[in-house]
py3Dmol code that shows the C-alpha trace and the ligand (Angstrom):
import py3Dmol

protein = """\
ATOM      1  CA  UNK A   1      13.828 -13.059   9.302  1.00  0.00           C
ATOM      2  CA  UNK A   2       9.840 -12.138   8.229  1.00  0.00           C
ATOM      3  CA  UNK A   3       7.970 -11.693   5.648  1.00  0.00           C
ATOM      4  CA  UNK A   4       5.692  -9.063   4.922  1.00  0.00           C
ATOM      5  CA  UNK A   5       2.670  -7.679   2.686  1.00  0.00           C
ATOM      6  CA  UNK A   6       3.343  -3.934   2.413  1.00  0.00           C
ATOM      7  CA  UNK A   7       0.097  -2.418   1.020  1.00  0.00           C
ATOM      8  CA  UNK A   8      -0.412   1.417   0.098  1.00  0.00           C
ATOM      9  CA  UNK A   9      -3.426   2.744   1.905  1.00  0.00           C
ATOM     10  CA  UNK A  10      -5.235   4.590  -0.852  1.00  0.00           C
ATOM     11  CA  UNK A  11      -7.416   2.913  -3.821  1.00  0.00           C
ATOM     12  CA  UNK A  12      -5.995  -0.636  -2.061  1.00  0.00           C
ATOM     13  CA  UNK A  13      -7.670  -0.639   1.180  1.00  0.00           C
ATOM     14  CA  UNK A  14      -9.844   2.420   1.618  1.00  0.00           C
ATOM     15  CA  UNK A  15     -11.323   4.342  -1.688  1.00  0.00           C
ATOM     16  CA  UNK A  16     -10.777   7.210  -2.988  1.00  0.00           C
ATOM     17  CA  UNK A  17     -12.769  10.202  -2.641  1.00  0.00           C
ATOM     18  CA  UNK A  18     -14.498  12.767  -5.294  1.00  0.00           C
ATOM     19  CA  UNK A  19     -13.238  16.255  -4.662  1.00  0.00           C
ATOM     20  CA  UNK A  20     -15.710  18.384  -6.276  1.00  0.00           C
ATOM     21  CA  UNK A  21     -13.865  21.357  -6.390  1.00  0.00           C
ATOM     22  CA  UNK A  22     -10.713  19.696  -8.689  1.00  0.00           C
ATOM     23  CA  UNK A  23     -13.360  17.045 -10.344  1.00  0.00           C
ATOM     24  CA  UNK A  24     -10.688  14.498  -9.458  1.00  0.00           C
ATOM     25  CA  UNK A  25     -10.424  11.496  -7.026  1.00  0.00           C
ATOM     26  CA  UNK A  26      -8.193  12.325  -3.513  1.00  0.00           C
ATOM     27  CA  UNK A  27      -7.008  10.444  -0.775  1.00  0.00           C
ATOM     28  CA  UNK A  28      -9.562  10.790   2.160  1.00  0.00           C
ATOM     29  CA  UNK A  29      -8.769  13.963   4.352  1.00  0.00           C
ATOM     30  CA  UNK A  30     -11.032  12.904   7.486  1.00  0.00           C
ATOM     31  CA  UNK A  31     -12.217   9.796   9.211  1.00  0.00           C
ATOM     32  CA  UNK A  32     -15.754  10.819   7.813  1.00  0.00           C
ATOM     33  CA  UNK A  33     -14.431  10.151   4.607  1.00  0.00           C
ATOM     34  CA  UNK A  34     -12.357   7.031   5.099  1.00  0.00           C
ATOM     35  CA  UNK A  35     -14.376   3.584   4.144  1.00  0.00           C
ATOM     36  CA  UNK A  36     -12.859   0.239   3.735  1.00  0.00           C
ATOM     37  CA  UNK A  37     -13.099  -1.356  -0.001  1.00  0.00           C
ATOM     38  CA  UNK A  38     -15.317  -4.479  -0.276  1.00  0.00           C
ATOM     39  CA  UNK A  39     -13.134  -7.814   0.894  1.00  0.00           C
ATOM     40  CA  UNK A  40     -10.580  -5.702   2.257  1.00  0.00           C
ATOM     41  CA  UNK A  41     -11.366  -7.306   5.699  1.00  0.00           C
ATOM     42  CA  UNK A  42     -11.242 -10.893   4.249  1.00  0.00           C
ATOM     43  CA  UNK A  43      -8.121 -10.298   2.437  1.00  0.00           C
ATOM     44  CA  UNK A  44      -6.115  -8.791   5.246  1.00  0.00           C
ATOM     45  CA  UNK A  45      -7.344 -11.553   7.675  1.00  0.00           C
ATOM     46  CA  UNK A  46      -5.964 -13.749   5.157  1.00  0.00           C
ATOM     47  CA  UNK A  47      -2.637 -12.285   5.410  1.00  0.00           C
ATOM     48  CA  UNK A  48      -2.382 -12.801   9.350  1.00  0.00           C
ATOM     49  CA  UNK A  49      -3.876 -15.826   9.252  1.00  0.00           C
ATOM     50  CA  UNK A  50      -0.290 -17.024   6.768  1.00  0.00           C
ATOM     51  CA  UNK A  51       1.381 -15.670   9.353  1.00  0.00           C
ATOM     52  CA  UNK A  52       2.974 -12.479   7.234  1.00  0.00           C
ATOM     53  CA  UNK A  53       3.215  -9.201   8.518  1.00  0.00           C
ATOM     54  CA  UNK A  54       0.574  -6.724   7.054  1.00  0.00           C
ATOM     55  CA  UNK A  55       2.180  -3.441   6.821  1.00  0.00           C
ATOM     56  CA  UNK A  56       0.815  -0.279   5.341  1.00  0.00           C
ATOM     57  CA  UNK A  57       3.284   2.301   3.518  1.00  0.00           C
ATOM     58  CA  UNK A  58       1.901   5.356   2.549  1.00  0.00           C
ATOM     59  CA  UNK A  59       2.527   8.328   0.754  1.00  0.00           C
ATOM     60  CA  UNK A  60       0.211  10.800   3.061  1.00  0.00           C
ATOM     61  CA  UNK A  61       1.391  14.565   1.171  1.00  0.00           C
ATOM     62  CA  UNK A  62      -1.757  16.137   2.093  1.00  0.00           C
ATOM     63  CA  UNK A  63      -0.193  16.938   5.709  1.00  0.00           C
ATOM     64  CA  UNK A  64       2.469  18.863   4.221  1.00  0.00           C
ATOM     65  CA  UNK A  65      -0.120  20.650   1.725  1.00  0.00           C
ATOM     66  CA  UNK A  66      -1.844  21.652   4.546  1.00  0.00           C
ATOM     67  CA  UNK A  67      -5.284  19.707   3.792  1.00  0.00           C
ATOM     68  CA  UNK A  68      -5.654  17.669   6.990  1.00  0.00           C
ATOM     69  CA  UNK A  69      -3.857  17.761   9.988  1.00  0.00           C
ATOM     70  CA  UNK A  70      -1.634  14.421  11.948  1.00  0.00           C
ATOM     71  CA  UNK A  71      -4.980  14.426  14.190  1.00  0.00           C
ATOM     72  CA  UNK A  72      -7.030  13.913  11.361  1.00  0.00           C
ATOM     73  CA  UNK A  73      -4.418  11.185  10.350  1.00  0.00           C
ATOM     74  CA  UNK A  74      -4.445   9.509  13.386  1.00  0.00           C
ATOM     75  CA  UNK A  75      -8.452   9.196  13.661  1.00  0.00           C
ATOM     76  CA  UNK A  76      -8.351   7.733  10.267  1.00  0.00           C
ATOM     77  CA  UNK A  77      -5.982   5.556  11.294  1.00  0.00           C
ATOM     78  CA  UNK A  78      -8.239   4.579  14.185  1.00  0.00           C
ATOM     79  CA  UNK A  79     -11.173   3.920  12.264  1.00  0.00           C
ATOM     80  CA  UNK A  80      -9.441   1.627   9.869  1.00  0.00           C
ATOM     81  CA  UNK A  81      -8.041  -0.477  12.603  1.00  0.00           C
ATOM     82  CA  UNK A  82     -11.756  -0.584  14.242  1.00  0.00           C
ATOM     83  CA  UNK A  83     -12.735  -1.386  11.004  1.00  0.00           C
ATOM     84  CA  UNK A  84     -10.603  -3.954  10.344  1.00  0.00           C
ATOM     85  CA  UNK A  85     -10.946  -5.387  13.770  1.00  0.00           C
ATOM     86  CA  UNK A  86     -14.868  -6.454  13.602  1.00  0.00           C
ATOM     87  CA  UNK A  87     -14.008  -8.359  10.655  1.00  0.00           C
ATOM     88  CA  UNK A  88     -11.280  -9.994  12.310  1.00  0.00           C
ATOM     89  CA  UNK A  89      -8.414  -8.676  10.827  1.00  0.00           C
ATOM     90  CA  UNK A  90      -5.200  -6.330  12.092  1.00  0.00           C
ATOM     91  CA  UNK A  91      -2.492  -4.372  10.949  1.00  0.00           C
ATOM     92  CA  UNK A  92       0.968  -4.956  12.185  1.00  0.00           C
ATOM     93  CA  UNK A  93       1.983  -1.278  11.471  1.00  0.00           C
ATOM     94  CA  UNK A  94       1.350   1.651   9.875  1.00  0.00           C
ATOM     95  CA  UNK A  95       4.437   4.084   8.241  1.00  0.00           C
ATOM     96  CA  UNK A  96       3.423   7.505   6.214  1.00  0.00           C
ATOM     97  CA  UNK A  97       5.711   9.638   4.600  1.00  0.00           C
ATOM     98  CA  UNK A  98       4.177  13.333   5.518  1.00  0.00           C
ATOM     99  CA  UNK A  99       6.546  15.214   2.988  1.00  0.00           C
ATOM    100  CA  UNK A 100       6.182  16.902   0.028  1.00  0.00           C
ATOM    101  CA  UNK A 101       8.737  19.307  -2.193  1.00  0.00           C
ATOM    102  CA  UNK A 102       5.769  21.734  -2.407  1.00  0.00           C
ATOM    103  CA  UNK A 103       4.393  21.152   0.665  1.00  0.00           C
ATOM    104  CA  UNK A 104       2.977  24.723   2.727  1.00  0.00           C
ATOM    105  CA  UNK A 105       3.859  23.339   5.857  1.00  0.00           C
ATOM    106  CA  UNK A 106       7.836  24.038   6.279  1.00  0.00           C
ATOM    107  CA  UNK A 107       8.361  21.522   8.627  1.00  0.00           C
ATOM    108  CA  UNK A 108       6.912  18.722   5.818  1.00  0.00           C
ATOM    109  CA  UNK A 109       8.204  20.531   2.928  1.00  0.00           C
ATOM    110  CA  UNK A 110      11.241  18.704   1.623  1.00  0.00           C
ATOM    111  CA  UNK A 111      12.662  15.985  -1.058  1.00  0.00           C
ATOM    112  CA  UNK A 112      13.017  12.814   1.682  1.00  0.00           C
ATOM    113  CA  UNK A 113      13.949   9.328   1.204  1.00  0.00           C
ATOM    114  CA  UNK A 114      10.636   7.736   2.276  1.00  0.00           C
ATOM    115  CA  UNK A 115       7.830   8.901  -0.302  1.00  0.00           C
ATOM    116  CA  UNK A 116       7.624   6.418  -3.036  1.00  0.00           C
ATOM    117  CA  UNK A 117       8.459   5.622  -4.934  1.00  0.00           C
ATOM    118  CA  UNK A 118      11.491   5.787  -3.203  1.00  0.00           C
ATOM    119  CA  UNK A 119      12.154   3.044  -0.740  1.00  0.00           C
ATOM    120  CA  UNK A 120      12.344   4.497   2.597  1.00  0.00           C
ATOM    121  CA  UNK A 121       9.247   3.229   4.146  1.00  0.00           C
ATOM    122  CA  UNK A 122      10.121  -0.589   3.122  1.00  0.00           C
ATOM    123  CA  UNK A 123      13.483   0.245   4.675  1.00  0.00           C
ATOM    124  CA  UNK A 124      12.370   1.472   7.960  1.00  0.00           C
ATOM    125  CA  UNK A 125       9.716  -1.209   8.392  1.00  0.00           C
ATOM    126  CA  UNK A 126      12.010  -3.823   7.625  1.00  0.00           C
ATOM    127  CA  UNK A 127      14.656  -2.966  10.068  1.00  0.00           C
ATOM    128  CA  UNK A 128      11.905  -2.069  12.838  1.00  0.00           C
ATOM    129  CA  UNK A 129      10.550  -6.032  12.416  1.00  0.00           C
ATOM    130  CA  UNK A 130      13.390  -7.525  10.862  1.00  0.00           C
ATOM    131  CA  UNK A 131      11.996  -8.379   7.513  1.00  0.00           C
ATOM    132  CA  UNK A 132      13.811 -10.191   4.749  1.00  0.00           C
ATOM    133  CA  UNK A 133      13.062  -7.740   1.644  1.00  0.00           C
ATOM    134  CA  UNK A 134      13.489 -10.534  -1.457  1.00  0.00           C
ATOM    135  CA  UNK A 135      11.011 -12.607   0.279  1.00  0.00           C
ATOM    136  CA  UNK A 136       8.370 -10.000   0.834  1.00  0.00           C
ATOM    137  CA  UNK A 137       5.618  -8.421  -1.285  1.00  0.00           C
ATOM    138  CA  UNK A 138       4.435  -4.823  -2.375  1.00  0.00           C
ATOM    139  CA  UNK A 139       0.912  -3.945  -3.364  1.00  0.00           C
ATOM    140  CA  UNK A 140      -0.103  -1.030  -4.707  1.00  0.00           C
ATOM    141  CA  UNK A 141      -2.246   0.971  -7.301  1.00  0.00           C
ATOM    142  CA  UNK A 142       0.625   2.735  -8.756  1.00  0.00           C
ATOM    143  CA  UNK A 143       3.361   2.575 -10.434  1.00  0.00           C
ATOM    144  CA  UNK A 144       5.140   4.251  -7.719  1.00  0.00           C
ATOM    145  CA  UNK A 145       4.324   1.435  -5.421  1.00  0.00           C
ATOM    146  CA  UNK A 146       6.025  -1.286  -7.849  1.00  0.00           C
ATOM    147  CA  UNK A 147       8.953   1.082  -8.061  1.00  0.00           C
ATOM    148  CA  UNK A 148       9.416   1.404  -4.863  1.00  0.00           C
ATOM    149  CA  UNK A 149       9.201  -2.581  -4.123  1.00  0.00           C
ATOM    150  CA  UNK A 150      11.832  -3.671  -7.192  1.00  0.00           C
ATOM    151  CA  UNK A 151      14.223  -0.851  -5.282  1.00  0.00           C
ATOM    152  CA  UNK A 152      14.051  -3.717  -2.252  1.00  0.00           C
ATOM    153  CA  UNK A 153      14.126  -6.457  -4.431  1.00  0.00           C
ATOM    154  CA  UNK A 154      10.435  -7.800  -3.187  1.00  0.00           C
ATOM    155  CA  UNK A 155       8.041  -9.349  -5.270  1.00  0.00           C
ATOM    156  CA  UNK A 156       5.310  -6.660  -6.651  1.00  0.00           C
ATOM    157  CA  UNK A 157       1.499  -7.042  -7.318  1.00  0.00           C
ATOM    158  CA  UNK A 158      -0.231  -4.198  -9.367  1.00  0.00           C
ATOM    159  CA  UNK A 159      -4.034  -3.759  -8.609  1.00  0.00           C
ATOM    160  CA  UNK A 160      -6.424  -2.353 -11.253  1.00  0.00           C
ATOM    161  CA  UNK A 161      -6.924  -3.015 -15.108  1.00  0.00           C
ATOM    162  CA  UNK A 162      -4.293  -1.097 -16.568  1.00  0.00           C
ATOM    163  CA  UNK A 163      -4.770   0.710 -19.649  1.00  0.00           C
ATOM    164  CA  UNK A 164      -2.232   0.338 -22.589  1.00  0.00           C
ATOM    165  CA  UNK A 165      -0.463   3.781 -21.865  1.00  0.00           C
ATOM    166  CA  UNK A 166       0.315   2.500 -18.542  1.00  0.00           C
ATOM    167  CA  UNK A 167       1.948  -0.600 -19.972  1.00  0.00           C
ATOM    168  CA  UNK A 168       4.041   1.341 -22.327  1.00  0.00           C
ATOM    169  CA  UNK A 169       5.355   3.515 -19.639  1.00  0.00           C
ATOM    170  CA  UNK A 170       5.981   0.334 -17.413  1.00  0.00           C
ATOM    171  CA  UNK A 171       8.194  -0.560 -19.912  1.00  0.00           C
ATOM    172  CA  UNK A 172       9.987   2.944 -20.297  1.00  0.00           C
ATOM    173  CA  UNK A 173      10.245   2.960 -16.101  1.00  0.00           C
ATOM    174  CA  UNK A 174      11.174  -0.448 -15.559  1.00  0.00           C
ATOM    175  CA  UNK A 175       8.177  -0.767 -13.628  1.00  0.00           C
ATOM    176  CA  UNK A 176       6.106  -3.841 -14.518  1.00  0.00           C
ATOM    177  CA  UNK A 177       5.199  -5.319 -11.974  1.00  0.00           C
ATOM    178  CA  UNK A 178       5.523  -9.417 -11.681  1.00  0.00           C
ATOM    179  CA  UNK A 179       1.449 -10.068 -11.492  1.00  0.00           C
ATOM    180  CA  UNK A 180      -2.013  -7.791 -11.651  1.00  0.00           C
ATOM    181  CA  UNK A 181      -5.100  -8.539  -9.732  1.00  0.00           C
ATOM    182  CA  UNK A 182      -8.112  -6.712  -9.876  1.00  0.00           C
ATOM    183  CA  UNK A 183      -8.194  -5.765  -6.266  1.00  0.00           C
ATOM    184  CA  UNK A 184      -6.655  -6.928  -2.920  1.00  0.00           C
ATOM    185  CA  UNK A 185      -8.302 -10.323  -1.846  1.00  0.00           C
ATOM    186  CA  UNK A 186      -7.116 -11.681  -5.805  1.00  0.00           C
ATOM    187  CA  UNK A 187      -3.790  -9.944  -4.649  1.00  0.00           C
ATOM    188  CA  UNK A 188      -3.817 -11.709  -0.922  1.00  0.00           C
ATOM    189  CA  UNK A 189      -4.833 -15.094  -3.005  1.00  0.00           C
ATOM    190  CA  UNK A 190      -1.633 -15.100  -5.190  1.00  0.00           C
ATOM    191  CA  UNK A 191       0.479 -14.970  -2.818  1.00  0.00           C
ATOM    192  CA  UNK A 192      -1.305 -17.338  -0.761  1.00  0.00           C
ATOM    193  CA  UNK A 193      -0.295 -20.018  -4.047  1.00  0.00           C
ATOM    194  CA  UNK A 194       2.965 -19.065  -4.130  1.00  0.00           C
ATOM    195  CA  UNK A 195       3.611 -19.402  -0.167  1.00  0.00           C
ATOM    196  CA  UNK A 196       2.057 -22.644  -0.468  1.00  0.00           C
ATOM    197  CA  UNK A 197       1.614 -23.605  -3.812  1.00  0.00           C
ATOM    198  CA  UNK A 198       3.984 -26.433  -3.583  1.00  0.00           C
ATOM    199  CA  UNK A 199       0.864 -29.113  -4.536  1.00  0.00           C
ATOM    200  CA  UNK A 200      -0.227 -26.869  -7.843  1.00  0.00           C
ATOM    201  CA  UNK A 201       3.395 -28.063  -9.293  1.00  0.00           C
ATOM    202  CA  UNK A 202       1.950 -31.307  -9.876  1.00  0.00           C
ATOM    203  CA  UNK A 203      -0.881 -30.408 -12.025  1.00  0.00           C
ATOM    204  CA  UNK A 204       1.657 -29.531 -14.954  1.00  0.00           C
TER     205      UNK A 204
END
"""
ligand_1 = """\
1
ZN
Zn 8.881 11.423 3.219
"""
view = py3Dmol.view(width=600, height=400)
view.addModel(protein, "pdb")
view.setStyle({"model": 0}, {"cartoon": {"style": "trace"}})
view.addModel(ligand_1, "xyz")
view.setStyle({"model": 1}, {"stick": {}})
view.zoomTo()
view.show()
């Protein structure tokens, strides 16, 4: 059995982007649009380099809303692994959920099993590579992320500096998750101690 590092996409390893017209931050809905977040590269290296899968699991609604198309998908997709690539680093797959309840596009419009937070994305990547859940990790920006990993029983890693309000409804959602880091090379570094942190036992 694996291990693996299933990161969201959005606001973990490309930023968000200003919409103007709803004064509010949206996923990316072209490759125009799609840039990497500093250390991204580094930290994802990192995680092939342990020998862990890096797998991305993303809630991608905007395909059911209409607002991009799969094409535009897929040459986002591109650029992130062409991206990744000159700084060394790879992604060992790549699993969207497309749906939405609301969604204008009938053949994306319904309540599925795979957007977070339900589960369904962790599920199908870990029976595609064989993945042992409880010994895997989630990162994510949201609380749907964390909710989605303690569904699988894997570890969970919350990035950002979460205000109070979020804590308090961690707490009413059973979602807190078991560390915070302020973005995903701090993430990629935890679990680099705890896969081989043997040696820092000593120290206490
Ligand atoms: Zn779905």
């Amino acid at each position: 059995m694996k291990k693996a590092i299933f990161l969201d996409r959005d606001g973990v390893i490309n930023a968000m982007v200003y919409d103007p017209g709803h004064g509010l931050l949206d996923s990316p809905s072209s490759s125009e649009q799609f840039h990497l977040l500093p250390n991204v590269g580094e930290a994802i290296k990192l995680i092939n380099e342990m020998g862990i899968l890096a797998l991305v699991v993303s809630n991608q609604p905007g395909v059911a809303k209409g607002r991009f198309s799969l094409q535009a998908l897929e040459a986002m997709d591109q650029k992130m692994a062409r991206e990744l690539g000159s700084r060394g680093a790879h992604l060992d797959g790549v699993y969207y959920c497309l749906h939405h309840p609301q969604g204008i596009v009938e053949e994306y419009r319904q309540n599925c099993g795979c957007r977070k937070p339900e589960p369904g994305l962790l599920l199908r990547g870990s029976q595609e590579f064989k993945i042992a859940l409880n010994q895997s990790y989630v990162i994510g920006d949201g609380l749907t992320d964390i909710l989605a990993g303690k569904a699988v029983g894997a570890k969970t890693i919350l990035l950002g500096r979460p205000k109070c309000n979020l804590c308090k409804l961690m707490d009413e959602l059973n979602a807190t998750p078991d560390f915070i880091a302020a973005d995903l090379l701090e993430a990629v570094g935890l679990i680099q101690q705890m896969e081989g942190g043997e040696g820092d036992a000593d120290l206490h």
